[in-house]
N, C-alpha and C positions, 0 to 999 in steps of 0.2 A: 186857471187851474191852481190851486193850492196843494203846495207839498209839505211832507213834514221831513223838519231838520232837527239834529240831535238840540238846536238852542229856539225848538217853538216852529210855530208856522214863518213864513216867507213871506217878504211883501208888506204893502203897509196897510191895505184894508182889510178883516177881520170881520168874522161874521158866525155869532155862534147860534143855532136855532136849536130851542127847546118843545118838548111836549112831554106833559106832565101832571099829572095829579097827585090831591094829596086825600086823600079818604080819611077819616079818621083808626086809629090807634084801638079796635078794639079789645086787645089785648092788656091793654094799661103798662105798656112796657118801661122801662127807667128810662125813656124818652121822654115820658107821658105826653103822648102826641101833640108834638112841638117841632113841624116838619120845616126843615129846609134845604135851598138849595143856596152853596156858594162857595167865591172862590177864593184859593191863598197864593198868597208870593209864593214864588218856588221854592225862594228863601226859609219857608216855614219849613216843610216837611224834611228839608233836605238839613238841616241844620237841629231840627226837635227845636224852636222859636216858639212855637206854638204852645208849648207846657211850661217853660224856662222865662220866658219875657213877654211884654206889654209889646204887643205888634204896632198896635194902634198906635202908642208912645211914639215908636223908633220910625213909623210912617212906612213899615214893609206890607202891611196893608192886609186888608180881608174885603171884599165885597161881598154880601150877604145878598144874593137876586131877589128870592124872597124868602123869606121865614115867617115862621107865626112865635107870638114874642110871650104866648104864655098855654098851659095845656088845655087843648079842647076849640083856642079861638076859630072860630070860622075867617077868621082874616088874616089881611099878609100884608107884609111889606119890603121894600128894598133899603139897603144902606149902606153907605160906604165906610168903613171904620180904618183911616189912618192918622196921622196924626193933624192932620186937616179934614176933618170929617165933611162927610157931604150927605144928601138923602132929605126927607121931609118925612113929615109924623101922615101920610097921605095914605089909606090903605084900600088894600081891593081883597074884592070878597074870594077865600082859598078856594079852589077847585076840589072839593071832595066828592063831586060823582062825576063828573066829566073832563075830558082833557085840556089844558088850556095852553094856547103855544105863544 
């Protein structure tokens, strides 16, 4: 069983399941359909890190699961951005009509 505590989940395994798709943007929003998903140090939002400094620099970190890295691409990819970056240029085709988990 997994609870939640004011400092995160409990325990040492973690298990986050997604389902998701990304359709394209026909709207042409100031996104310009450039969708992703991911996640920040806590440190970021709680602190404004995220407008003020180079996260990547200081190694507080961002994981990026997937995104698509320019508007319109039908591809995605994952990466790590901290100051020891991780990730490969590898990508998988975006889910724009169906769910992908």
């Amino acid at each position: 069983m997994i609870t939640n505590s004011i400092d995160g989940f409990e325990g040492v395994d973690k298990l986050f399941l997604m389902e998701f798709s990304m359709p394209p943007d026909v709207n042409n929003s100031a996104q310009k359909d450039m969708p992703a998903i991911w996640l920040l140090n806590a440190n970021i939002p709680r602190t404004a890190q995220y407008h003020s400094c180079s996260c990547w620099k200081t190694g507080c970190g961002e994981f990026d699961i997937v995104e698509t890295l320019h508007s319109g691409s039908t591809y995605m990819k994952s990466t790590l951005h901290t100051n020891t970056p991780g990730g490969d240029s590898d990508f998988v085709v975006r889910p724009t009509t169906e769910m992908m988990k």
